[in-house]
C-alpha positions as CSV (number, residue, x, y, z in Angstrom):
1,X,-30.9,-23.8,20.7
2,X,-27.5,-23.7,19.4
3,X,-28.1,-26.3,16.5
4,X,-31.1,-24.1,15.3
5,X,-29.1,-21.0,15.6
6,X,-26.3,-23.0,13.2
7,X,-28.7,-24.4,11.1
8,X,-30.1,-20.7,10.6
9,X,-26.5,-19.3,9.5
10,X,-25.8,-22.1,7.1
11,X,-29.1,-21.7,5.5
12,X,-28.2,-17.9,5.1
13,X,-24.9,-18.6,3.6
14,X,-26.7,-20.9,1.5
15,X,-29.3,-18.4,0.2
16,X,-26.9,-15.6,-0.1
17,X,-24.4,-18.1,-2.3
18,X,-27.5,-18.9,-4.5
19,X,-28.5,-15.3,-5.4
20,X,-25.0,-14.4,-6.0
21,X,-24.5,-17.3,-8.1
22,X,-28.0,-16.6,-10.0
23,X,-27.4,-12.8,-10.2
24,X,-23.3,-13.7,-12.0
25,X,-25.5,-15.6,-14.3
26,X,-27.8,-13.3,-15.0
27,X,-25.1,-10.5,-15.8
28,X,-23.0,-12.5,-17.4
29,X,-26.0,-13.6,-20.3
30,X,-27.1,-9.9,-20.0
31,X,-23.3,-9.0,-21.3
32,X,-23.9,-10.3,-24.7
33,X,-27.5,-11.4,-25.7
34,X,-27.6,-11.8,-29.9
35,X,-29.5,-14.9,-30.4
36,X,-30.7,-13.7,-34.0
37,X,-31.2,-16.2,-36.6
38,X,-29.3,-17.1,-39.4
39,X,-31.7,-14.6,-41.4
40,X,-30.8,-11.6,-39.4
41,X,-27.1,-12.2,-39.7
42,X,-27.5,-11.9,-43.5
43,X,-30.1,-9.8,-43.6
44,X,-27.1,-7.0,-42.0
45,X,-24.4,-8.5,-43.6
46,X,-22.1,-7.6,-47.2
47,X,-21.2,-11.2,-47.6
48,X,-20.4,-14.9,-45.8
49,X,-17.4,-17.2,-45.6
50,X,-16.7,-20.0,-44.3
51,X,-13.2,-19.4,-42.7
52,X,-10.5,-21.5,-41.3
53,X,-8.5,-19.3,-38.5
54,X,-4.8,-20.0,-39.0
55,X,-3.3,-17.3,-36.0
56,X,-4.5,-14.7,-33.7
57,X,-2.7,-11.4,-33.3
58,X,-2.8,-9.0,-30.4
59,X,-2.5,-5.6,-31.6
60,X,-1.8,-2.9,-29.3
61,X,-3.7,0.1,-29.6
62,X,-3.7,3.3,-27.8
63,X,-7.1,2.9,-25.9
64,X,-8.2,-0.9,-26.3
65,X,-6.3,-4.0,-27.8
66,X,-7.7,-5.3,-30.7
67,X,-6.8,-9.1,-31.7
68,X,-6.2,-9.6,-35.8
69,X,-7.4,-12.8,-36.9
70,X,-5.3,-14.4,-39.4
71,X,-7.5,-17.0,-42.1
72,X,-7.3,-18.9,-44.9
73,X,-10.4,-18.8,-46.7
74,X,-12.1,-21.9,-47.3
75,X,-15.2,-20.6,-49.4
76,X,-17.5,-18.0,-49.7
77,X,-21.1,-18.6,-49.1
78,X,-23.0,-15.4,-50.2
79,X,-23.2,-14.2,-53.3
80,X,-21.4,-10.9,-52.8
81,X,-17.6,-12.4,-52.9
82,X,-15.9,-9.2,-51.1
83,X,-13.7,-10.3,-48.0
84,X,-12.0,-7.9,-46.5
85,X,-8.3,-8.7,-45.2
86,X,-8.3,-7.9,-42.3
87,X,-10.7,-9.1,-39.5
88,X,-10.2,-7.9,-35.7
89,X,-11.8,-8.9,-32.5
90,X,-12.2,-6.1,-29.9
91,X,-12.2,-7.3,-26.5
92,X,-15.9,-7.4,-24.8
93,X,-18.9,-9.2,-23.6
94,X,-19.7,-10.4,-27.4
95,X,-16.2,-11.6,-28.8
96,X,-16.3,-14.7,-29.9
97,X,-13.5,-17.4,-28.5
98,X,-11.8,-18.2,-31.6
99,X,-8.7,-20.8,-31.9
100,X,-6.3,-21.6,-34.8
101,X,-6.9,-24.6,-36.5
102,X,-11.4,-24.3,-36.6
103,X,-13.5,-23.4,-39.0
104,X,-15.9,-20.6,-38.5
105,X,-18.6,-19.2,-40.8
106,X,-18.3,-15.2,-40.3
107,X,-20.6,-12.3,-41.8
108,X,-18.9,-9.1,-43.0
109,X,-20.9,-6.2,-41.7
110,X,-22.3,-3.8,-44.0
111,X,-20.2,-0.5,-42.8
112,X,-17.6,1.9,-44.7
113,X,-14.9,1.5,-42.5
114,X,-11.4,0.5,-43.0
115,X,-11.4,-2.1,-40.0
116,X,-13.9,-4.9,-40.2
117,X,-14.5,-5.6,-36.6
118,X,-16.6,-9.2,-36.1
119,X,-18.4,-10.6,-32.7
120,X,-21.3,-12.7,-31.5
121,X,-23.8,-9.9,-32.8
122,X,-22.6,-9.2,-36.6
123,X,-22.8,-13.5,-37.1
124,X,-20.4,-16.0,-36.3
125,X,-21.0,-20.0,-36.1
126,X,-17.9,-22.3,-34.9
127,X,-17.9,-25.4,-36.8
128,X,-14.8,-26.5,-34.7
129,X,-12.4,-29.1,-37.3
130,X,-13.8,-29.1,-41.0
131,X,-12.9,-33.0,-41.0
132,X,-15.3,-33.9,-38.8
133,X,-18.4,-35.1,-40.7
134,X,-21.0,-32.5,-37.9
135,X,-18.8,-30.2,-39.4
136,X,-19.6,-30.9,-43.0
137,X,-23.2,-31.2,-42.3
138,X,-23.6,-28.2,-40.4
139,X,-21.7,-26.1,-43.5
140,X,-24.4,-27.5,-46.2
141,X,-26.8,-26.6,-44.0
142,X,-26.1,-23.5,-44.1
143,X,-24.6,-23.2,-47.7
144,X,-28.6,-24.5,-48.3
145,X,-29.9,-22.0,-45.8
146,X,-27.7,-18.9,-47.5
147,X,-28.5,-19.6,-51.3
148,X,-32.5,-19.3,-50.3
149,X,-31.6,-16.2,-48.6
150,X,-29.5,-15.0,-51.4
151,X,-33.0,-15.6,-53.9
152,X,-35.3,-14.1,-51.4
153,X,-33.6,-10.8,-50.7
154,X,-32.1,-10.3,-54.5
155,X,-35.1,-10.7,-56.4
């Protein structure tokens, strides 16, 4: 009787440590869900680059830190050339995980503001180190994909 009873309990803790597990996942894909296609990211955007972050900057704010993401630009991929200079991350479910030294292909959001604030949902791909030949494939893929889209919404 006392093996069932044991048996009982562990299957418990077993089933409670599943839906917690399955209900952190569930959250955590909830917390930032901007699978839109390349398209999309244009489609809002002012312009592309293909970026190579150099350092990242914590900037203390009043309310929220913001991180400044230092860059050298590596080439621009839209047809409008405007970068801004400066780029900032605010902390959240949709900030990207960028690190010096990879290449990233950002879209500028089309807004007046001062700040240009990027994240998962205004269109960033890593590329991770421009040397590696994925890397080079993956940018003239999308250098391909970005003059169509430049020729479909321009004319």
């Amino acid at each position: 009787m006392r093996l069932n009873e044991g048996l009982n309990d562990i299957k418990k803790n077993c089933l409670v440590g599943v839906f917690l597990l399955l209900s952190f996942e569930s959250f955590s894909a909830f917390a930032c869900n901007c699978g839109y296609s390349l398209e999309h990211f244009y489609e809002k955007s002012k312009s592309v680059h293909l970026i190579k972050v150099t350092n990242l900057k914590l900037i203390k704010a009043s309310e929220t830190n913001n991180v400044k993401v230092d860059f050298d630009l590596t080439d621009t991929l839209s047809a409008n050339k405007s970068i801004p200079k400066n780029i900032l991350l605010k902390p959240g479910g949709c900030t990207p995980s960028l690190m010096p030294g990879f290449a990233y292909v950002i879209f500028i959001p089309k807004n007046n503001s001062t700040e240009t604030f990027i994240n998962k949902c205004t269109g960033i791909i890593e590329l991770g180190l421009l040397e590696h030949p994925a890397a080079q494939e993956k940018v003239k893929a999308i250098k391909e994909e970005i003059i169509e889209l430049d020729r479909k919404f321009s004319g």
